[in-house]
C-alpha positions in Angstrom: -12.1 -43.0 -13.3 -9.9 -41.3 -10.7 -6.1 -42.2 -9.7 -6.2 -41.6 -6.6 -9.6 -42.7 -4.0 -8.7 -39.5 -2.1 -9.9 -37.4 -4.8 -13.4 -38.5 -4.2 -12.7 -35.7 -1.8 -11.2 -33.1 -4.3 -14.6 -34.1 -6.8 -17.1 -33.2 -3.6 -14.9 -29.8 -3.0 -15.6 -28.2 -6.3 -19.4 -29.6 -6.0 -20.2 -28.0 -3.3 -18.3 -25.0 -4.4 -21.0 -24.8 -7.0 -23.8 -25.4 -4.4 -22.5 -22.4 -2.5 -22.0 -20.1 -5.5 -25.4 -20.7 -7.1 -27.6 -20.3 -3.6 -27.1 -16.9 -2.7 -28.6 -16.4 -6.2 -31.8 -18.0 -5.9 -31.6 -16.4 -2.1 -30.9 -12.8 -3.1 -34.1 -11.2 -2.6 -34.7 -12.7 1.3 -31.4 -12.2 2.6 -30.7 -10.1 5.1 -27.2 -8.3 5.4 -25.3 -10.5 7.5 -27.0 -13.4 5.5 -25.1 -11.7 2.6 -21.9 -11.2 4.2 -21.8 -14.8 5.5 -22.1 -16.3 1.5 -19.4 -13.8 0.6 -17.3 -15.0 3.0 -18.4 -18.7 2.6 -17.7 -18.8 -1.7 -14.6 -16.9 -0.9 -13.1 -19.9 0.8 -14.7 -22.3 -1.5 -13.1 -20.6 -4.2 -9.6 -20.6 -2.5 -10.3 -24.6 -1.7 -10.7 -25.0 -5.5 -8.0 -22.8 -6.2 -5.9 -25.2 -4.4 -6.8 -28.2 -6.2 -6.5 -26.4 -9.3 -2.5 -26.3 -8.3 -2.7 -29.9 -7.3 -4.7 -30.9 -10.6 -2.4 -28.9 -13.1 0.9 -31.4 -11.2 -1.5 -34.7 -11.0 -4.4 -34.9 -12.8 -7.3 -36.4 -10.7 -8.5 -38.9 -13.5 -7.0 -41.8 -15.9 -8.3 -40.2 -19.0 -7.0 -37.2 -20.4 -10.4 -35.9 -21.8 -12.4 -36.2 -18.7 -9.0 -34.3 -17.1 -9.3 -31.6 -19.3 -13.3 -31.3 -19.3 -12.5 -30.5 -15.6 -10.2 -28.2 -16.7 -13.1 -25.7 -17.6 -15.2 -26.7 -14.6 -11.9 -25.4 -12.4 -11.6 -22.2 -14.2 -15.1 -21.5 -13.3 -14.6 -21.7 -9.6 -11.1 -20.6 -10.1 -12.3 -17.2 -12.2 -9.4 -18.0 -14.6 -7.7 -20.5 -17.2 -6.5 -24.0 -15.3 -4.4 -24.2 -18.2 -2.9 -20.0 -17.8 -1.6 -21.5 -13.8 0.9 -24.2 -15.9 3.4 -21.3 -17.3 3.8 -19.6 -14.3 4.0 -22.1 -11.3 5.3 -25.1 -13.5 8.1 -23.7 -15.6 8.6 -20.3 -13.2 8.4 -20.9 -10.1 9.2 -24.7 -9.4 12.4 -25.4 -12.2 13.4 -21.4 -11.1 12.4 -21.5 -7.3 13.7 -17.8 -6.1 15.9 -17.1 -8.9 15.4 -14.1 -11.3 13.1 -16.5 -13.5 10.8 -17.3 -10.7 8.2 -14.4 -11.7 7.0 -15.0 -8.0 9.9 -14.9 -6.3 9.6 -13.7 -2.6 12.3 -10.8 -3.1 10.1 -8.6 -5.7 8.2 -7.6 -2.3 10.1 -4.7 0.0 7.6 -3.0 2.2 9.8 -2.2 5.3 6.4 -3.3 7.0 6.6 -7.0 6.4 2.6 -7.4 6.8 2.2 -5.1 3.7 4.9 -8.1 1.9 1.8 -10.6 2.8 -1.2 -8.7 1.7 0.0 -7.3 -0.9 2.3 -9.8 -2.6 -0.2 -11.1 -5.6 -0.6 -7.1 -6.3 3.0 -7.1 -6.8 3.3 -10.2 -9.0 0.5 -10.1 -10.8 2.3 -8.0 -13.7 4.7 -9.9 -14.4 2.5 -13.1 -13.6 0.4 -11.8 -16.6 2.9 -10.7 -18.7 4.5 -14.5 -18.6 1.2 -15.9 -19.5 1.1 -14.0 -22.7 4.8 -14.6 -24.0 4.1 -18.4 -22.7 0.7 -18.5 -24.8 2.2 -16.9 -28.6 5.4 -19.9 -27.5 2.3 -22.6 -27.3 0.5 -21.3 -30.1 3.1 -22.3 -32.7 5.0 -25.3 -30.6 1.6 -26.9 -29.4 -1.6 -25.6 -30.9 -3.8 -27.9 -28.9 -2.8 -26.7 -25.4 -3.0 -22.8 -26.3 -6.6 -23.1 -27.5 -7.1 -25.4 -24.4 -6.3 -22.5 -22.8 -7.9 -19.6 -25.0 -10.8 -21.5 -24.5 -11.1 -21.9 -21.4 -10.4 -18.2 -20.7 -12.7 -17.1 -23.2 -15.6 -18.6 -21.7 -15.0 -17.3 -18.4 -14.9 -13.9 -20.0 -18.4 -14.6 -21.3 -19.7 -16.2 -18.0 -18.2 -13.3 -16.3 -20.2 -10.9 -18.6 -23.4 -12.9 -18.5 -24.0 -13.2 -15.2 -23.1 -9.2 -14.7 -26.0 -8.2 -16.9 -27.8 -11.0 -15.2 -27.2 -9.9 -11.6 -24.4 -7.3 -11.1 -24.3 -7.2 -7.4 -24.9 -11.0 -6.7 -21.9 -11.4 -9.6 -19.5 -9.1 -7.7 -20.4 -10.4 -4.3 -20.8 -14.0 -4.9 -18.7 -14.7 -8.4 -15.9 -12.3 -8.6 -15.1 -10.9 -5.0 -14.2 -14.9 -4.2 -12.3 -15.6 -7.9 -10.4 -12.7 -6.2 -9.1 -13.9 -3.2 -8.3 -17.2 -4.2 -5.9 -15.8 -6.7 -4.8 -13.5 -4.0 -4.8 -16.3 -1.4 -3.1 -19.2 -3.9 -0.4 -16.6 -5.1 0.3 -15.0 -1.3 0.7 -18.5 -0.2 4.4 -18.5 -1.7 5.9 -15.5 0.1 5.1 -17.4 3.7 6.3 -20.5 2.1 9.7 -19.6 0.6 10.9 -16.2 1.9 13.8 -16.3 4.1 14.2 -20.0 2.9 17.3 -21.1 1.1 16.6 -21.8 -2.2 19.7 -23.0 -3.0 20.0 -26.2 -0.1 18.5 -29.6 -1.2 15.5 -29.9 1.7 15.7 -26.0 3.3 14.3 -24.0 0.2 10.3 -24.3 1.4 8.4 -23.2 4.5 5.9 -26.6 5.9 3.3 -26.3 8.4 2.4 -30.3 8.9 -0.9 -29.6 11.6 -3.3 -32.0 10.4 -6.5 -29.5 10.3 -4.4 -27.3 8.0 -3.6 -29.9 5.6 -7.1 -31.4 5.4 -8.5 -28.3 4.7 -6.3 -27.6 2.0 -5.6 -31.1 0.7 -1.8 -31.5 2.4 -0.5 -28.2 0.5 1.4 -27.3 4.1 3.5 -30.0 3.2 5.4 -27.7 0.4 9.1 -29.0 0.6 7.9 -32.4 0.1 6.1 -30.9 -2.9 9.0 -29.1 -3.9 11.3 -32.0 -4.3 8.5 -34.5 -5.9 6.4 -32.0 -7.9 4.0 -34.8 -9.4 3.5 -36.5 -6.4 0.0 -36.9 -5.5 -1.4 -34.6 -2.3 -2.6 -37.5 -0.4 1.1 -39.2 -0.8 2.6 -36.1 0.4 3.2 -36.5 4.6 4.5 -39.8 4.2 6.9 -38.2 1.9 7.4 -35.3 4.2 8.0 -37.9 7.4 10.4 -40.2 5.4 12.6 -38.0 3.2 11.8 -34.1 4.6 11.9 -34.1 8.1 15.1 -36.0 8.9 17.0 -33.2 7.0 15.3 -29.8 6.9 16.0 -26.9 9.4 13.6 -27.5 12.4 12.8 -23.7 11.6 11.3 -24.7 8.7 9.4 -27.6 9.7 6.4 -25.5 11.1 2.9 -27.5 13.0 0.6 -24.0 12.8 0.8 -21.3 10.3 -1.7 -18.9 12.1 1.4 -18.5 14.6 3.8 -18.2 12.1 1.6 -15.4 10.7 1.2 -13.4 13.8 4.7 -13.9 14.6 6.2 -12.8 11.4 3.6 -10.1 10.5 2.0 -8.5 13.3 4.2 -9.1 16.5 7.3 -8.8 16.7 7.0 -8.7 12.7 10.4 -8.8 11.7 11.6 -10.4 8.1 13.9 -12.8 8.8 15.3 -15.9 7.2 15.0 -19.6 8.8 18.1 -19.3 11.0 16.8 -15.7 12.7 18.7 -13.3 10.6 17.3 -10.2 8.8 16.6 -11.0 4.8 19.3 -9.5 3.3 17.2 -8.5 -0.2 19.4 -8.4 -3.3 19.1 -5.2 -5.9 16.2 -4.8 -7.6 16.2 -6.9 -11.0 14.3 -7.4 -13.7 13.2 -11.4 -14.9 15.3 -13.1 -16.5 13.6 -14.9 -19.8 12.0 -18.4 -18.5 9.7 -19.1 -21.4 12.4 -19.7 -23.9 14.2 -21.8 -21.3 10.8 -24.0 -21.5 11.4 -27.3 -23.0 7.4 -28.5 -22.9 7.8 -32.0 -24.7 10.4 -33.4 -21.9 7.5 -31.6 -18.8 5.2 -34.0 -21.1 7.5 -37.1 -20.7 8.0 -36.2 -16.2 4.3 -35.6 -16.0 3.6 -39.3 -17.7 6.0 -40.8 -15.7 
């Protein structure tokens, strides 16, 4: 059933995801406080993990059949705590074909706290807007060009409006704690993950556009995702093919600045101490005026995305 044998790892993710969401239910009324905090804390990064292979999913499906591919589909917008499908618009036609230009509805340069922390934790805040708005103008395109993808998606997003609602008049607190405190930070977490990965990057240069982090604990944990140029350059390539990638064709020509081993480093260094924004080669981002997007979902051509992703 699956393309690749390494998603036997991606399948026993979102299971346990869904071993860790349900337990604090059927726990609630003998937990202690701590006890509570830890299963916040622990389906918050289970969320994130499946928030990650909801990216990877949406560039290479995980199975040979397209039904059983988009059946899991609706079991990733559960743990995700939004439509699979809604990520497509956004990160697909936005952000990769537009990578920091004024169509890329995530691009880094929307964010301008003089504090460059503030850029970091607050960057989905800032995007989500326009994130949303996309989504919308994307969905009425899909409705009349392809009927059968935009009720994938209303689908999908209905019913987690109604499991949302169910499981708050079934348990308020353990559905704000354990069901939508962690569908927020992965969308947080999945969305901030761009600004660290592109800002001060060069969008424009063939291999120095994307920020990697190749230490081998990072990429396990979030299925090889550090590895973002490589990603970049070979969208539908499949996670577990990406460090060979990144070793062959990446690392030979990319800035060494940009070929990171830790992020948590990279973090510190960029955002608490000395905390400076600056781009690959040490010099302060220079940001451009502030603009409004430019139009990306007209500039969508779905049917030839269709003929790359079967490729």
């Amino acid at each position: 059933m699956l393309r690749y044998k390494a998603d036997r790892r991606t399948v026993a993710t979102v299971t346990l995801y869904w071993v860790v969401a349900i337990a604090p239910w059927l726990l609630w009324d003998s937990m202690a406080t701590w006890q509570i905090i830890a299963w916040v804390i622990v389906n918050c990064l289970f969320s994130f993990f499946c928030a990650v292979i909801v990216h990877n999913s949406i560039h290479a499906p995980i199975f040979k059949d397209r039904t059983m591919n988009r059946l899991f589909q609706f079991v990733l917008s559960f743990t995700y705590g939004h439509s699979v499908s809604a990520y497509v618009p956004g990160h697909n036609f936005s952000h990769h074909k537009f990578t920091q230009e004024r169509e890329d509805a995530i691009r880094t340069t929307k964010a301008r706290f003089r504090i460059n922390l503030f850029n970091q934790l607050f960057f989905f805040y800032i995007m989500s807007g326009d994130i949303l708005k996309g989504e919308i103008r994307f969905g009425k395109k899909m409705y009349q060009e392809r009927p059968k993808w935009f009720w994938q998606y209303a689908t999908e997003l209905g019913l987690v409006i109604l499991v949302n609602v169910v499981l708050v008049i079934i348990n308020w607190k353990c559905a704000i704690l354990f069901w939508l405190i962690p569908h927020q930070y992965a969308a947080w977490g999945i969305v901030g993950t761009n600004y660290f990965q592109h800002d001060g990057a060069d969008e424009t240069h063939a291999y120095n556009h994307s920020r990697n982090f190749s230490g081998k604990i990072l990429n396990w944990i979030i299925f090889n995702n550090g590895y973002h140029g490589a990603h970049h350059n070979k969208p539908n390539l499949h996670w577990s093919l990406l460090p060979e990638y990144h070793d062959k064709h990446m690392r030979p020509n990319i800035h060494p600045n940009l070929d990171r081993v830790s992020l948590i480093p990279y973090l510190i260094e960029t955002h608490i101490y000395p905390g400076k924004r600056l781009d690959y080669l040490g010099n302060p981002v220079v940001l451009p005026p502030k603009e409004e997007d430019l139009d990306w979902v007209n500039a969508v051509n779905v049917k030839q995305h269709e003929e790359d992703m079967a490729a």
